[in-house]
mmJSON file of the N, C-alpha and C atoms, coordinates in Angstrom:
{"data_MODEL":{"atom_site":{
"group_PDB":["ATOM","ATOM","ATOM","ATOM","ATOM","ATOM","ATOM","ATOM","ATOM","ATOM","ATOM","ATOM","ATOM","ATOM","ATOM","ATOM","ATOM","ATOM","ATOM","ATOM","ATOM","ATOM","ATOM","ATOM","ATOM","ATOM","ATOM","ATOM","ATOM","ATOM","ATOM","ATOM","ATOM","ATOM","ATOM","ATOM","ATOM","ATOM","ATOM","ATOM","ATOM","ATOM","ATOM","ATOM","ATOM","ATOM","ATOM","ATOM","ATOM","ATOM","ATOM","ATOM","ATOM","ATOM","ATOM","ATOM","ATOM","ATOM","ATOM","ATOM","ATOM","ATOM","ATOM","ATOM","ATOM","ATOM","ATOM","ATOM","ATOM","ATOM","ATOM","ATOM","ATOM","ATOM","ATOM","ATOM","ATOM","ATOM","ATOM","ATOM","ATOM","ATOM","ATOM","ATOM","ATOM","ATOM","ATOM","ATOM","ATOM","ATOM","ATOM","ATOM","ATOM","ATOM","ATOM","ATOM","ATOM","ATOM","ATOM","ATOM","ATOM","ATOM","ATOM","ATOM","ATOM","ATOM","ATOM","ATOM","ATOM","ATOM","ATOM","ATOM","ATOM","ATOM","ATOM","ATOM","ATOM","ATOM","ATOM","ATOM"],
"id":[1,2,3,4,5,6,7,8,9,10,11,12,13,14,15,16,17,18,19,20,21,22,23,24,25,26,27,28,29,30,31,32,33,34,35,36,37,38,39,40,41,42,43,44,45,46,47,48,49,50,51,52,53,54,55,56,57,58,59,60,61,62,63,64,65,66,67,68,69,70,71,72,73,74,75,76,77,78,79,80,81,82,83,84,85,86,87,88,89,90,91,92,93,94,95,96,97,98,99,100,101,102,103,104,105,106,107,108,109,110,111,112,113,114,115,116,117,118,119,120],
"type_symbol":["N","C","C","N","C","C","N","C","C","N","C","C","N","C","C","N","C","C","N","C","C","N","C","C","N","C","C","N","C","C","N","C","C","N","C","C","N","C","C","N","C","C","N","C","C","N","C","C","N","C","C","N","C","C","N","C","C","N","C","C","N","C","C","N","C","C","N","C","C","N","C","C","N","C","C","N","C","C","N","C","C","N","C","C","N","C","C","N","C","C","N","C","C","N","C","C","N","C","C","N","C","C","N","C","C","N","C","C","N","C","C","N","C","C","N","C","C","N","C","C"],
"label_atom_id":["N","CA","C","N","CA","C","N","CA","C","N","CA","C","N","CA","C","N","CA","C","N","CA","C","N","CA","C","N","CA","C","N","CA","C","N","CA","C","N","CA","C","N","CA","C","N","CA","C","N","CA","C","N","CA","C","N","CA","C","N","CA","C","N","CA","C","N","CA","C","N","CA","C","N","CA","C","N","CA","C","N","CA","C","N","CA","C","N","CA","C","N","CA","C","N","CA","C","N","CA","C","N","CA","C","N","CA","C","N","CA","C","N","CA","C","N","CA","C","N","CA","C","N","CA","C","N","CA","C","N","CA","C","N","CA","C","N","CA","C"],
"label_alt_id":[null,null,null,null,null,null,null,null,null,null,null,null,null,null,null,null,null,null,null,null,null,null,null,null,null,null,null,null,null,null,null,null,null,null,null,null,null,null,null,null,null,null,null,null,null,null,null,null,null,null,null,null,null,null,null,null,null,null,null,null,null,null,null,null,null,null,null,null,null,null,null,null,null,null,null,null,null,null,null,null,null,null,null,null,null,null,null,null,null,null,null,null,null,null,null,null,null,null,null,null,null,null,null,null,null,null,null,null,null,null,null,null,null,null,null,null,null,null,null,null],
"label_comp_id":["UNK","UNK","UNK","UNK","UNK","UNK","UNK","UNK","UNK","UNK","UNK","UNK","UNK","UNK","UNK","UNK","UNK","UNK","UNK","UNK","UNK","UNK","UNK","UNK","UNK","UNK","UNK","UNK","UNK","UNK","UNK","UNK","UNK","UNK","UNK","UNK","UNK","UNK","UNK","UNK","UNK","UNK","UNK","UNK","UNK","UNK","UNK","UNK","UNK","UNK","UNK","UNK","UNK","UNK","UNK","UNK","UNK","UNK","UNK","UNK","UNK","UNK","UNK","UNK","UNK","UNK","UNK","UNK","UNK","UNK","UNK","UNK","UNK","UNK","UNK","UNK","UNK","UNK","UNK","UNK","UNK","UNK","UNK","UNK","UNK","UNK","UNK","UNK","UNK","UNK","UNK","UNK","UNK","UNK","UNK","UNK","UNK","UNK","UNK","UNK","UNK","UNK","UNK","UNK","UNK","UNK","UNK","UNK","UNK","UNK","UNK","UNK","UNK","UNK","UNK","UNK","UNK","UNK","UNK","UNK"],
"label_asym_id":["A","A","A","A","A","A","A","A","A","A","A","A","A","A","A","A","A","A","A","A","A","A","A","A","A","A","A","A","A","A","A","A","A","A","A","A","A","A","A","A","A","A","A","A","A","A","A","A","A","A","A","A","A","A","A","A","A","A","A","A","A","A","A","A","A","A","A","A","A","A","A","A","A","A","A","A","A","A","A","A","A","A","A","A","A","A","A","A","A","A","A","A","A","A","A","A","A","A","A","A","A","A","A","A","A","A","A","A","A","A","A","A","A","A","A","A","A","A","A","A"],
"label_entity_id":["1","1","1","1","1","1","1","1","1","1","1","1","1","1","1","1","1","1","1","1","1","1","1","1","1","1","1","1","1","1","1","1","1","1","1","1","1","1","1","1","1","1","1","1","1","1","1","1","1","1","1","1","1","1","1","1","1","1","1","1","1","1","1","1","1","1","1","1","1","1","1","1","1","1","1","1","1","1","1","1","1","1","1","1","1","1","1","1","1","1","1","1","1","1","1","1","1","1","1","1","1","1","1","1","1","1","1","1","1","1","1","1","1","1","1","1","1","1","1","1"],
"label_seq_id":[1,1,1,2,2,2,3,3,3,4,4,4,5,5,5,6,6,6,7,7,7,8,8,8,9,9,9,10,10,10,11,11,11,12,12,12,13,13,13,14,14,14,15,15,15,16,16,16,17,17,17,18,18,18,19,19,19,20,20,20,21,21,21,22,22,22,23,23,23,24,24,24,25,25,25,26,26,26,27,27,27,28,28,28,29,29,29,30,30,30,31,31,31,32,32,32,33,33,33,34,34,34,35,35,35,36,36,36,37,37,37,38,38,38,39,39,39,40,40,40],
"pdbx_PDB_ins_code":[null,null,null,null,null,null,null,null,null,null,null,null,null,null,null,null,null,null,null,null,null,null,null,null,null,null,null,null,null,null,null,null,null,null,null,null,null,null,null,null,null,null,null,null,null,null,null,null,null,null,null,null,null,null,null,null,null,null,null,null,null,null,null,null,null,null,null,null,null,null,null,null,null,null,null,null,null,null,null,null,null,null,null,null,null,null,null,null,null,null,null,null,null,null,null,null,null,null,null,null,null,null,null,null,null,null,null,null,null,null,null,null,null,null,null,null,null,null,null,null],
"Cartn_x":[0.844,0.0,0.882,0.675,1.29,0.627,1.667,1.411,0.967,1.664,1.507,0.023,-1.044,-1.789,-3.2,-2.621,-3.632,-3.713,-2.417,-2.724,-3.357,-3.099,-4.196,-5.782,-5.675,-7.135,-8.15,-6.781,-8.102,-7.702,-8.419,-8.85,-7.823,-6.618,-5.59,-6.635,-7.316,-7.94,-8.367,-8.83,-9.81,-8.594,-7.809,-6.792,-8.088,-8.779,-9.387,-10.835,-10.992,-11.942,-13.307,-13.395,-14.684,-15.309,-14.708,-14.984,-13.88,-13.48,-12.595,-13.344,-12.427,-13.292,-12.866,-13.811,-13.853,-12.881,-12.119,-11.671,-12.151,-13.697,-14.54,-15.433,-14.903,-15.789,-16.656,-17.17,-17.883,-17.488,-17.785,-17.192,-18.183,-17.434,-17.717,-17.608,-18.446,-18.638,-17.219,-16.152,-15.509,-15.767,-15.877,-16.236,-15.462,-14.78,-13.719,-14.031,-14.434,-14.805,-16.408,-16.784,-18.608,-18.494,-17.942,-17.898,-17.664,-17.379,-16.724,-15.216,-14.621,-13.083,-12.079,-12.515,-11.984,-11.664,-10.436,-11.018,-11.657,-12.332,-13.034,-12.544],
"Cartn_y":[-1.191,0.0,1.245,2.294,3.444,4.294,4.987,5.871,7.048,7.675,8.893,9.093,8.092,8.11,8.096,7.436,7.654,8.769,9.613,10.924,11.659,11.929,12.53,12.75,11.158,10.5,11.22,11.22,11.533,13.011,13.597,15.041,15.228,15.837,16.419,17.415,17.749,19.154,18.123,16.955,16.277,14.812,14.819,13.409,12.025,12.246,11.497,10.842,11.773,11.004,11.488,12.58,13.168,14.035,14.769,15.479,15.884,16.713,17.108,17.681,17.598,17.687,19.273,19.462,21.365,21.113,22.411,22.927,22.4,22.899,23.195,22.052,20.848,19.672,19.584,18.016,18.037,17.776,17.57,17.508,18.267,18.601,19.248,18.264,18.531,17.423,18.845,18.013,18.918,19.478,20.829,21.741,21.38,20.884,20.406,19.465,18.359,16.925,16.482,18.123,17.428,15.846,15.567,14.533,13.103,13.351,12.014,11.638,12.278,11.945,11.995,12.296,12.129,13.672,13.374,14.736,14.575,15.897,16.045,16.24],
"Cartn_z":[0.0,0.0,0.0,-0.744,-0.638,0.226,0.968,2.154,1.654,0.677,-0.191,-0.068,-1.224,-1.237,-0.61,0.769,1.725,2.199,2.388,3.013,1.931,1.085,-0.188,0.084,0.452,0.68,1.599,2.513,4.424,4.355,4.932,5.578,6.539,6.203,7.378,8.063,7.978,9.044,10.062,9.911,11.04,11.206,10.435,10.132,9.892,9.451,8.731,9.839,10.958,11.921,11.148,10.573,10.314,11.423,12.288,13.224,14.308,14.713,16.015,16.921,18.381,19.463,19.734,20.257,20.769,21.866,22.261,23.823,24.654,24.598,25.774,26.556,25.485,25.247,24.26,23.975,23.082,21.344,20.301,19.115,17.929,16.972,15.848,14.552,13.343,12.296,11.368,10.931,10.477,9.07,8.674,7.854,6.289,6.173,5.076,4.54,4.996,4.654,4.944,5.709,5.844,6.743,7.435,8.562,7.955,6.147,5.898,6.015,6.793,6.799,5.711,4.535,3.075,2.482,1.923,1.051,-0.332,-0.42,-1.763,-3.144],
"occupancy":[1.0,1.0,1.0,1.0,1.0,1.0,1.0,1.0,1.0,1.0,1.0,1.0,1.0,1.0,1.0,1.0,1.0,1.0,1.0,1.0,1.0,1.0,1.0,1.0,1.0,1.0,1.0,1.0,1.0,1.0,1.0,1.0,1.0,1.0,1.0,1.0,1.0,1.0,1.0,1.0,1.0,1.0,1.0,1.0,1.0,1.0,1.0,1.0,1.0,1.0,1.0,1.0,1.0,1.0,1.0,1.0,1.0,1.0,1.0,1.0,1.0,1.0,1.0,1.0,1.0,1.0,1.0,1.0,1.0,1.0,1.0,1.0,1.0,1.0,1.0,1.0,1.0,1.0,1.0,1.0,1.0,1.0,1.0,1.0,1.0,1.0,1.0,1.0,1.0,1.0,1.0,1.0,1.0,1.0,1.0,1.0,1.0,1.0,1.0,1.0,1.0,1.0,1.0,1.0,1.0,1.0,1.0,1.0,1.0,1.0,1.0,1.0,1.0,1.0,1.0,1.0,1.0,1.0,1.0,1.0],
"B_iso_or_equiv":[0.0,0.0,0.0,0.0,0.0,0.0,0.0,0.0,0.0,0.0,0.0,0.0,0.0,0.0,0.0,0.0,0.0,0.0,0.0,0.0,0.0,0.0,0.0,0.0,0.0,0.0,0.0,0.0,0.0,0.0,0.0,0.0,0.0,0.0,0.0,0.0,0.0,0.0,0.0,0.0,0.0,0.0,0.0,0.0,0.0,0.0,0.0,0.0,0.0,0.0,0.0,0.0,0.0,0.0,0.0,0.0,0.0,0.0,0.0,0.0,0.0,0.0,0.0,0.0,0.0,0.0,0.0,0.0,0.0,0.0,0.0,0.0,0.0,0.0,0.0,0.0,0.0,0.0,0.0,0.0,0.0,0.0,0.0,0.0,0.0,0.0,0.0,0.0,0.0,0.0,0.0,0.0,0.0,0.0,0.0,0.0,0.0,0.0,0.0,0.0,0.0,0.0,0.0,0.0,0.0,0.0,0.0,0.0,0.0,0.0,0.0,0.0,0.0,0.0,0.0,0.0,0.0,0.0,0.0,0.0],
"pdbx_formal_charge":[null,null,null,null,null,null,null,null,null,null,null,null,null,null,null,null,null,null,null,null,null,null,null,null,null,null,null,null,null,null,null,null,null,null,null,null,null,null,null,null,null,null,null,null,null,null,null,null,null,null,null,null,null,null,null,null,null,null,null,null,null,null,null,null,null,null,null,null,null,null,null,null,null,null,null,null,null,null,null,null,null,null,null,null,null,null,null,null,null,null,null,null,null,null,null,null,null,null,null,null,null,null,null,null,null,null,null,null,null,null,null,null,null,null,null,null,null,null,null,null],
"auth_seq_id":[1,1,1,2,2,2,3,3,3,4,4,4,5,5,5,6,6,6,7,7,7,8,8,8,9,9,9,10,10,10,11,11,11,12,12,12,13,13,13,14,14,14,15,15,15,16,16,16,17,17,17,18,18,18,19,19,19,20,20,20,21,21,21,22,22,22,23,23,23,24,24,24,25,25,25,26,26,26,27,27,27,28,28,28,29,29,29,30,30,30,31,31,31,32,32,32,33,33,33,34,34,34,35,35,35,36,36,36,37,37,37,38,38,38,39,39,39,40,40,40],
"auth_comp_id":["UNK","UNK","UNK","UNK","UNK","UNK","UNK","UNK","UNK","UNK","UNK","UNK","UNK","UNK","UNK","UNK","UNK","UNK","UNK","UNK","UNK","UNK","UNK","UNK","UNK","UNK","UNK","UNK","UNK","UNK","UNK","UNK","UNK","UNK","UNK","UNK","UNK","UNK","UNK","UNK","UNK","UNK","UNK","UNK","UNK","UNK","UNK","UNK","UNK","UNK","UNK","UNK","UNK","UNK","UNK","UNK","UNK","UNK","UNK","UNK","UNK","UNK","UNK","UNK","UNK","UNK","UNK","UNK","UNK","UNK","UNK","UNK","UNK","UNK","UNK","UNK","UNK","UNK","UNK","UNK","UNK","UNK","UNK","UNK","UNK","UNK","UNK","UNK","UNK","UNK","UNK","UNK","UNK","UNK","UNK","UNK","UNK","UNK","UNK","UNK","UNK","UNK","UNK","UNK","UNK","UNK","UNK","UNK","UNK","UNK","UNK","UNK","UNK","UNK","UNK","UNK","UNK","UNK","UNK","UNK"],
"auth_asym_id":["A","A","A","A","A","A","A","A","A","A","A","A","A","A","A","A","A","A","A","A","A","A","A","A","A","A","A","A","A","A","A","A","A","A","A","A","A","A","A","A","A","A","A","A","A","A","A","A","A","A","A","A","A","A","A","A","A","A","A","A","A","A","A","A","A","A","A","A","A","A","A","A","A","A","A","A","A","A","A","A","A","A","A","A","A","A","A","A","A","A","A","A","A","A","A","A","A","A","A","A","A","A","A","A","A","A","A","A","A","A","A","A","A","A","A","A","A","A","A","A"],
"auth_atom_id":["N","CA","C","N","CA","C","N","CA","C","N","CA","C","N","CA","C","N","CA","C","N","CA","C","N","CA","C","N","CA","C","N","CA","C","N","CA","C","N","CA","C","N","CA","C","N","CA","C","N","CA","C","N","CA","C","N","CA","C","N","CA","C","N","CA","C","N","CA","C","N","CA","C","N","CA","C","N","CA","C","N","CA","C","N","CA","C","N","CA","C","N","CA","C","N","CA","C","N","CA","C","N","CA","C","N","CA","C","N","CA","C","N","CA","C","N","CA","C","N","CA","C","N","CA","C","N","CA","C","N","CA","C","N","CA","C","N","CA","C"],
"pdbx_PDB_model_num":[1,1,1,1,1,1,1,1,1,1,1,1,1,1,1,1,1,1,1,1,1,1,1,1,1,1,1,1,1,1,1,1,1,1,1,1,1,1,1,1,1,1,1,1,1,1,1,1,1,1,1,1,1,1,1,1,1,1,1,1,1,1,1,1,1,1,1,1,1,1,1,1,1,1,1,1,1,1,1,1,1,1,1,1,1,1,1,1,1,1,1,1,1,1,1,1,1,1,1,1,1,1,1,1,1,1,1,1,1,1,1,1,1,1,1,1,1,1,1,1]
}}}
């Protein structure tokens, strides 16, 4: 498997979860990928 290509793949803003968690608590659906973990 090439590594290259997976990072391409997933959403560095969220690293591919489809959401990051707030400060304050709690989580957000991330804005970049719309909460599929992928990029577009």
């Amino acid at each position: 498997m090439n590594v290259t290509s997976t990072e391409k793949t997933t959403c560095t803003y969220c690293s591919g979860k489809g959401y990051f968690q707030l400060i304050l608590g709690g989580s957000e659906t991330c804005p970049r990928c719309d909460g599929t973990g992928k990029n577009k």
